[in-house]
N, C-alpha and C positions, 0 to 999 in steps of 0.2 A: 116497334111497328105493331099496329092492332090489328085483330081481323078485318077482313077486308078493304084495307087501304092498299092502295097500287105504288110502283117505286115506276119512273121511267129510268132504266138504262140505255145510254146510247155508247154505240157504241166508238169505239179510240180509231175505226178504222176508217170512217165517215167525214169525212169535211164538206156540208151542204151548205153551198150558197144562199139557201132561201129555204122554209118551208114548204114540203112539196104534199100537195091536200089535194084531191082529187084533179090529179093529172096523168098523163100518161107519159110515162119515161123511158127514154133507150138508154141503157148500158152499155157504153165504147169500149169492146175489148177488140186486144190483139194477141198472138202467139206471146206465153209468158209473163200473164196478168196475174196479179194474189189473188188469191182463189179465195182465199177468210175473205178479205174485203167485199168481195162481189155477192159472193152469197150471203153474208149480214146485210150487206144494201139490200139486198133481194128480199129478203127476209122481214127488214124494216119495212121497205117499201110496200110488199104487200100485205103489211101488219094495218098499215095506215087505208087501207084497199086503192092504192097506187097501182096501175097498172104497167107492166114494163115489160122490155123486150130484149134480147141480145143484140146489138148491133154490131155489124162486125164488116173490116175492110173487104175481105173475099168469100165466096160461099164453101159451107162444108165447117168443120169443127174448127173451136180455137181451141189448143193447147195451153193450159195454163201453168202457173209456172212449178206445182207440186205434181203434176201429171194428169190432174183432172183435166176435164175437158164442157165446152157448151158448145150448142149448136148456133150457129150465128142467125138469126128469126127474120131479120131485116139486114141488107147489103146496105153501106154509107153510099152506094152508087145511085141507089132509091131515094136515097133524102135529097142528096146534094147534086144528081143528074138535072141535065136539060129537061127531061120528060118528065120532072118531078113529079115521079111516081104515087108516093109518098107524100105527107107534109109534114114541117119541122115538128118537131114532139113539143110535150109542155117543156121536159126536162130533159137536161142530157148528165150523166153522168161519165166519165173516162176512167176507165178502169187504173190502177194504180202497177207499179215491176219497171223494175227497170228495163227487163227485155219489150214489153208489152209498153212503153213510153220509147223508146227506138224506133218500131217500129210507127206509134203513133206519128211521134214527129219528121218520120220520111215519108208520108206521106199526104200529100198535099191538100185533100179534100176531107182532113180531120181540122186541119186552119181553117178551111172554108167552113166546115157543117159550124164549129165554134165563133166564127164572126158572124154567121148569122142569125146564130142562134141570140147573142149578146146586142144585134143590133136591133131584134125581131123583142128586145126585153123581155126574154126566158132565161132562167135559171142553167146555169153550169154547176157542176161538183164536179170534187176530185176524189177520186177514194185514194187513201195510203196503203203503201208510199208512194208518195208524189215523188213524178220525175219530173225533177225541177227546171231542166233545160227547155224541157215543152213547154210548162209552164211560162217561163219568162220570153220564150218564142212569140208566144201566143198575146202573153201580155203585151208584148211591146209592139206587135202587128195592129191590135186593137187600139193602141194606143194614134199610134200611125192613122188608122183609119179613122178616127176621130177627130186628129190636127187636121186633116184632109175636107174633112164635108164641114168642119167651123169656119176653113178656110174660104169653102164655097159659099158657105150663108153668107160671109160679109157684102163679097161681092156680089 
């Protein structure tokens, strides 16, 4: 390597859907999310001047899964309420743990902010480690909702 050439490293902990370029992104944690993960996203993201936010299901601190902690900046009740508070973000990223994908997936307005975000054609990530039950939840609900409105276009 010569002076002045740049290396991009990205990092193993990252799995983006899309390239995210001047957007504004929430970060889905819940209690017992990895904490590397989130903070390299974080880090990525505002390398690229991406702007993002903690989203998070209740208000007050998430616990992550080494002891740190963030503050949740935006409630999922803002995005995905009646009153929609809020509007969907460019990007959503969901935080990655096995504790902090539990909790995801019992909760039912993490399905919903994710089908609309996919139906609304915005970008999803996942940071690792993926919790894979969610994942194939999610998948297969989208999937559903899609044999569903093919179904109504015909007729």
């Amino acid at each position: 390597m010569q002076w002045g050439e740049r290396t991009v490293i990205r990092s193993p902990h990252c799995l983006y859907c899309e390239v995210l370029w001047n957007m504004y992104c929430y970060i889905l944690c819940a209690d017992g999310y990895a904490e590397k993960a989130v903070q390299e996203a974080g880090l990525i993201l505002s390398g690229h001047g991406l702007a993002s936010a903690f989203l998070g299901l209740k208000a007050g601190w998430i616990r992550g899964a080494a002891g740190g902690r963030v503050s949740a900046e935006v409630l999922i009740s803002q995005v995905t309420g009646e009153e929609g508070e809020r509007p969907l973000p460019d990007a959503l990223l969901l935080a990655g743990g096995a504790e902090c994908g539990q909790y995801l997936l019992a909760d039912p307005r993490v399905h919903q902010l994710v089908q609309q975000m996919l139906i609304a054609d915005r970008p999803v990530g996942w940071l690792r480690p993926i919790y894979y039950p969610l994942l194939d939840l999610l998948e297969n609900r989208l999937m559903l909702c899609y044999a569903a409105s093919s179904t109504q276009n015909k007729y």
